[in-house]
KOLRO-377335 format. One record per residue (C-alpha): residue in three letters; x, y, z. Coordinates in steps of 0.2 Angstrom, whole numbers, plus 2048, in hexadecimal, padded with zeros to 3 digits. Example, Ala and Ser with C-alpha at 12.3 -4.5 7.8 and 13.67 -1.06 7.14 Angstrom:
REM KOLRO-377335
<r:ALA; c1:83E; c2:7EA; c3:827>
<r:SER; c1:844; c2:7FB; c3:824>
***
This chain:
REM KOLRO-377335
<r:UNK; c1:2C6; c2:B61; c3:8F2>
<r:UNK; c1:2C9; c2:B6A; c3:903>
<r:UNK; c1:2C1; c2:B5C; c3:90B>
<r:UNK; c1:2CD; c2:B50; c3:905>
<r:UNK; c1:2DA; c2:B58; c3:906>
<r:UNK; c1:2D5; c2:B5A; c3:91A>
<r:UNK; c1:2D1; c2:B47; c3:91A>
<r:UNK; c1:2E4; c2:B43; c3:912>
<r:UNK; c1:2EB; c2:B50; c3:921>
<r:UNK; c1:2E1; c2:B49; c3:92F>
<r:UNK; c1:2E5; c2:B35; c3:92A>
<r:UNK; c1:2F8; c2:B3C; c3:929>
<r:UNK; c1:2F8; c2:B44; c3:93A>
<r:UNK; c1:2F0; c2:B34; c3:942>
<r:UNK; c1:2FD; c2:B25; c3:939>
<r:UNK; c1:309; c2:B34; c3:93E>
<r:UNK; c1:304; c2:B31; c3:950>
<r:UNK; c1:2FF; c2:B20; c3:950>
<r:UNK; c1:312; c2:B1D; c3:94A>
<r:UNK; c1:31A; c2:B27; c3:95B>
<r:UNK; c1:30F; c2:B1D; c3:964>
<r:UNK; c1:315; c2:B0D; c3:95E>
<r:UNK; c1:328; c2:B15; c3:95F>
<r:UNK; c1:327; c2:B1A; c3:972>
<r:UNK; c1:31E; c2:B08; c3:977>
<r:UNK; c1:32C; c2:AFE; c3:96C>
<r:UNK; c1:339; c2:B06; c3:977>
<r:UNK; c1:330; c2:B04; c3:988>
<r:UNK; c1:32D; c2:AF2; c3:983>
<r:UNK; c1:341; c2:AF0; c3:980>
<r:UNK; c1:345; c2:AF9; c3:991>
<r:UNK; c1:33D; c2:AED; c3:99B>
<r:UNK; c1:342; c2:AE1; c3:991>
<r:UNK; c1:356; c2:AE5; c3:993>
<r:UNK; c1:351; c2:AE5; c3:9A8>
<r:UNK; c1:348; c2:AD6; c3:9AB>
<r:UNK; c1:342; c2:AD3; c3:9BE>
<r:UNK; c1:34D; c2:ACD; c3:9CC>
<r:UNK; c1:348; c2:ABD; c3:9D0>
<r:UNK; c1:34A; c2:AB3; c3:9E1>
<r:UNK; c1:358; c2:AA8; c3:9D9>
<r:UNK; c1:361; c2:AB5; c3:9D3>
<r:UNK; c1:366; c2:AB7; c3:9E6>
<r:UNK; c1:36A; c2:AA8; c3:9EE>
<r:UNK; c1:37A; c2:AA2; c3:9F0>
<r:UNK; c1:380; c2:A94; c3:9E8>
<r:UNK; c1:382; c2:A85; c3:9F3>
<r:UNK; c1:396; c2:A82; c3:9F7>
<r:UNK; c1:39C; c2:A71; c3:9EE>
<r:UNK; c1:3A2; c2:A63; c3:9FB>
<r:UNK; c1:3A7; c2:A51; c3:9F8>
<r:UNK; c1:3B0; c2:A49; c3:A05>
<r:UNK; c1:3B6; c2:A38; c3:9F9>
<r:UNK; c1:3BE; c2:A47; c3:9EF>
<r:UNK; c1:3CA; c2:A4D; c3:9FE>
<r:UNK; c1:3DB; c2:A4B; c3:A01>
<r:UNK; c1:3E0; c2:A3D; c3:A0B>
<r:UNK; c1:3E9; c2:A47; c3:A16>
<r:UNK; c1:3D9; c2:A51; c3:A18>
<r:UNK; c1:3CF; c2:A42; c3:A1B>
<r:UNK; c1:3DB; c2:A3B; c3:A29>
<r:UNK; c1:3D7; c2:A4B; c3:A32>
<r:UNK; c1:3C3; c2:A4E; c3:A31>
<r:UNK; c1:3C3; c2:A3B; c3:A31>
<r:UNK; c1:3AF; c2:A3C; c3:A29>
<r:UNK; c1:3A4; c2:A4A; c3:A25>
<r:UNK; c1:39A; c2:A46; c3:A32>
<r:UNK; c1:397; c2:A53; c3:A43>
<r:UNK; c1:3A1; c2:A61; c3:A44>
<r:UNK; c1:3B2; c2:A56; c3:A44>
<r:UNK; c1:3BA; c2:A45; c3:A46>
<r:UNK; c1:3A9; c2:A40; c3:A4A>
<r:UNK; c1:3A9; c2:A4D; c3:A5A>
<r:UNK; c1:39A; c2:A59; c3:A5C>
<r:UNK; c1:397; c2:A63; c3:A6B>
<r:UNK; c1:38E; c2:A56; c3:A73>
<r:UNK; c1:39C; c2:A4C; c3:A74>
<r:UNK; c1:3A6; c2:A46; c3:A83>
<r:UNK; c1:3B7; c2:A43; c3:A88>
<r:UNK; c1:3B3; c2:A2F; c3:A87>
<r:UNK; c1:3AB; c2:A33; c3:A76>
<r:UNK; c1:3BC; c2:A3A; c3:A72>
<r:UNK; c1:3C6; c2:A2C; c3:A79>
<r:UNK; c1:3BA; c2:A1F; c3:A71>
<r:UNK; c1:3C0; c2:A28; c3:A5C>
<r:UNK; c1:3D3; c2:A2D; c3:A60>
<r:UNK; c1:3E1; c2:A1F; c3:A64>
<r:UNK; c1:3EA; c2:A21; c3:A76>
<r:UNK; c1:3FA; c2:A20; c3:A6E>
<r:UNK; c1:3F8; c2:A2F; c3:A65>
<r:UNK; c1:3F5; c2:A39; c3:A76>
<r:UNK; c1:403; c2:A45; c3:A7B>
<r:UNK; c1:3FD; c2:A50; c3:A88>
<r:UNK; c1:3EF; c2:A50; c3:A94>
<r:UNK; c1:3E7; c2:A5B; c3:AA0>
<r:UNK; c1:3D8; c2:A60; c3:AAB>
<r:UNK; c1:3CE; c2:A66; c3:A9E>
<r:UNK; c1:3D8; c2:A62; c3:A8C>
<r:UNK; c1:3E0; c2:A51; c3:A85>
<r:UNK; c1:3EF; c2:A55; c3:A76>
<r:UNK; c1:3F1; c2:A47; c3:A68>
<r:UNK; c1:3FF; c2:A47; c3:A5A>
<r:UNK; c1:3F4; c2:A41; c3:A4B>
<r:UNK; c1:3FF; c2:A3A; c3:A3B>
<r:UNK; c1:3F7; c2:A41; c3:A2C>
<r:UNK; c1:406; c2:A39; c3:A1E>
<r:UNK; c1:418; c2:A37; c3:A1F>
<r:UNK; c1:41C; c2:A48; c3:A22>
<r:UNK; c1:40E; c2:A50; c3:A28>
<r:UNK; c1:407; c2:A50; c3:A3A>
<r:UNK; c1:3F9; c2:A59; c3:A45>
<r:UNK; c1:3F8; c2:A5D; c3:A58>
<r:UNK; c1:3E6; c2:A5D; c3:A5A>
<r:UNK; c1:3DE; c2:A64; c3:A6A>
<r:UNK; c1:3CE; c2:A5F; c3:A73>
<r:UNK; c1:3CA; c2:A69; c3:A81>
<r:UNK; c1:3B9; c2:A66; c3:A8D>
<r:UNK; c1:3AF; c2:A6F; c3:A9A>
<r:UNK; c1:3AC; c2:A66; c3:AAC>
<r:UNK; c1:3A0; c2:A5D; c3:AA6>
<r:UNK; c1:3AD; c2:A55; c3:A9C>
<r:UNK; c1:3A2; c2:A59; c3:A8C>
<r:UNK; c1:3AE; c2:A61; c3:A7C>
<r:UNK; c1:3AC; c2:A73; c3:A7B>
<r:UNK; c1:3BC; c2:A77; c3:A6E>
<r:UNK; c1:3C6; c2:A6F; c3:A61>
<r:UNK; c1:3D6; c2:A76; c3:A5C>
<r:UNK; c1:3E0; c2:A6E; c3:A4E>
<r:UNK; c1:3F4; c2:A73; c3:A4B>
<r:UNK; c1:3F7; c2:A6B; c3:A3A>
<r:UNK; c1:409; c2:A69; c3:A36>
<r:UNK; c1:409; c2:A67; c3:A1F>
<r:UNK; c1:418; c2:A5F; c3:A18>
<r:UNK; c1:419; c2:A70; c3:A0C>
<r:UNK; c1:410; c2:A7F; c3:A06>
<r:UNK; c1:407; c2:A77; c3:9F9>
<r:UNK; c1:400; c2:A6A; c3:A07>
<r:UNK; c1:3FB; c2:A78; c3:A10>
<r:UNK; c1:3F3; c2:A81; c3:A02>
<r:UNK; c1:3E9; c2:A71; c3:9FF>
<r:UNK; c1:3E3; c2:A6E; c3:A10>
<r:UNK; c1:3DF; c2:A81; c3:A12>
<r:UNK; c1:3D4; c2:A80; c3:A03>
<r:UNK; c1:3CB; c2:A6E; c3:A07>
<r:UNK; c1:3C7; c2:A74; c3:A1A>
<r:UNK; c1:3C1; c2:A85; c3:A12>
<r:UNK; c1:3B5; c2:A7A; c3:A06>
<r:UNK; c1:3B0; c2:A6D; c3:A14>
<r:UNK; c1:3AC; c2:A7C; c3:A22>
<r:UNK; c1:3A1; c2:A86; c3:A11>
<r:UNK; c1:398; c2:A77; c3:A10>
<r:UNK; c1:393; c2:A74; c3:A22>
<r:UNK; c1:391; c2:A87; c3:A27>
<r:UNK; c1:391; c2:A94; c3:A19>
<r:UNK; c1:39C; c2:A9E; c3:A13>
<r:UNK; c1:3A7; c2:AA7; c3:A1E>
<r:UNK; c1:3A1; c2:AB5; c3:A28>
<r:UNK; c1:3B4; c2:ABE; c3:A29>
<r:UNK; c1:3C1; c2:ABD; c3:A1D>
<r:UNK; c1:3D0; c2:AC6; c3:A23>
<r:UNK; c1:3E0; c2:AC0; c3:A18>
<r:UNK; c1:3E1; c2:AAE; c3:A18>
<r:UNK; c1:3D8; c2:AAC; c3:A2A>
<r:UNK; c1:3C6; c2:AA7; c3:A26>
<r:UNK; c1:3B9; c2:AA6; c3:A34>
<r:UNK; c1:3A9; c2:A9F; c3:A35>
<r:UNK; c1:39C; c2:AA4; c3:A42>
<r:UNK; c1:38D; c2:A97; c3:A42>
<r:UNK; c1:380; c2:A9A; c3:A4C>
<r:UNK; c1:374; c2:A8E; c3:A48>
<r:UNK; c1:37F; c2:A7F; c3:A4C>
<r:UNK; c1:388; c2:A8B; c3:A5B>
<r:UNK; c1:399; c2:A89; c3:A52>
<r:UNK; c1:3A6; c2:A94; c3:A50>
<r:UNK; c1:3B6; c2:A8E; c3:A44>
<r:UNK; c1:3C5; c2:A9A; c3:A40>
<r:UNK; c1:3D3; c2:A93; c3:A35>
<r:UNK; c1:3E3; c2:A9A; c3:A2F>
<r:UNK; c1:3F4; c2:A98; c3:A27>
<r:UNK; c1:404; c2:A9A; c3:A32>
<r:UNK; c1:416; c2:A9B; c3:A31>
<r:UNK; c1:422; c2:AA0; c3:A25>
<r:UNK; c1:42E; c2:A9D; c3:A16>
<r:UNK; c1:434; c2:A8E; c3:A1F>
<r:UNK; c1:426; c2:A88; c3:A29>
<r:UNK; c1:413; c2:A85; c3:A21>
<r:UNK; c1:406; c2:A80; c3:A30>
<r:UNK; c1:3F4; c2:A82; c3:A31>
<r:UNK; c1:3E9; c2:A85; c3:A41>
<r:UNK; c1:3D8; c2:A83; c3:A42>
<r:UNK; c1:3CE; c2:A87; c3:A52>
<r:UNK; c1:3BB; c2:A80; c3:A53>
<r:UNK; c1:3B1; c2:A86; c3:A62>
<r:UNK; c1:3A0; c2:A85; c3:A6A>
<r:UNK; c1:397; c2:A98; c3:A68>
<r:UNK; c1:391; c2:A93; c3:A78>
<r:UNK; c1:3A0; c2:A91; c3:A84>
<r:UNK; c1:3AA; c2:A9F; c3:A8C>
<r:UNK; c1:3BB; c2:AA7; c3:A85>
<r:UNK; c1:3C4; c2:A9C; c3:A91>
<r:UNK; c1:3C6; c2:A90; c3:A82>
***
């Protein structure tokens, strides 16, 4: 009778610890289960959206295709190259090493754009003063460049208020754009230059 009685006990005492077990393993199982591994997707960036048939128009008569950095215009392009996409009529200013045209976007809405060259004649900057008809033209130009420049560089690599900048090494182009003016007046400026040319541009 003892015997059994220690049999009954010892069979307790082992479903008793054959039950924690099974308890403590249930709950490691759901704590790696609630923290599944990292995986190498879980860290890249998703690629910014662009498509330039979905542009403004205005937009479009300023990059003119998606194509090079600009206009067609890529630092290996040359003051010919230059005077071969833009009309001579256009031209307001001219100098040693810079040529000014007056680009019409719409009715209302017009853009000094800046070429300037080293003395090889080659382009080494591209400044463009857009001049909206309002705000909310601005506001939509502002946000289109922002999505063309993502697609072709990255995001930016400094956001300071509403002047983004974006410093590309791999194609050796820096671009830096941001709103100007006031209640009254509603421009955009936007400088592209060669990483590898001096200050002096």
């Amino acid at each position: 009778m003892c015997k059994l009685i220690l049999i009954m006990k010892m069979n307790s005492l082992f479903f008793f610890w054959l039950m924690i077990f099974f308890i403590i393993a249930g709950c490691d199982n759901n704590i790696e289960d609630s923290n599944p591994p990292e995986t190498p997707t879980d860290t890249i960036a998703p690629q910014p959206v662009f498509n330039y048939d979905l542009m403004s128009s205005s937009f479009k008569e300023l990059v003119k295709n998606d194509t090079a950095i600009i206009r067609g215009i890529d630092w290996n392009s040359t003051l010919s190259d230059v005077s071969s996409i833009e009309d001579s009529k256009t031209v307001v200013e001219q100098g040693d090493d810079y040529i000014n045209y007056l680009i019409p976007i719409s009715t209302n809405e017009q853009c000094d754009l800046i070429y300037y060259f080293n003395e090889a004649a080659i382009v080494q900057k591209i400044e463009l003063n857009i001049y909206p008809q309002n705000e909310a033209s601005r506001a939509k130009l502002y946000e289109e460049f922002i999505k063309y420049f993502n697609f072709k560089y990255g995001l930016p690599t400094s956001e300071i208020s509403e002047v983004k900048i974006w410093n590309h090494s791999e194609s050796n182009t820096y671009v830096e754009i941001r709103m100007l003016g006031n209640s009254k007046i509603h421009d955009l400026q936007i400088d592209i230059k060669n990483l590898l040319v001096n200050d002096n541009f």
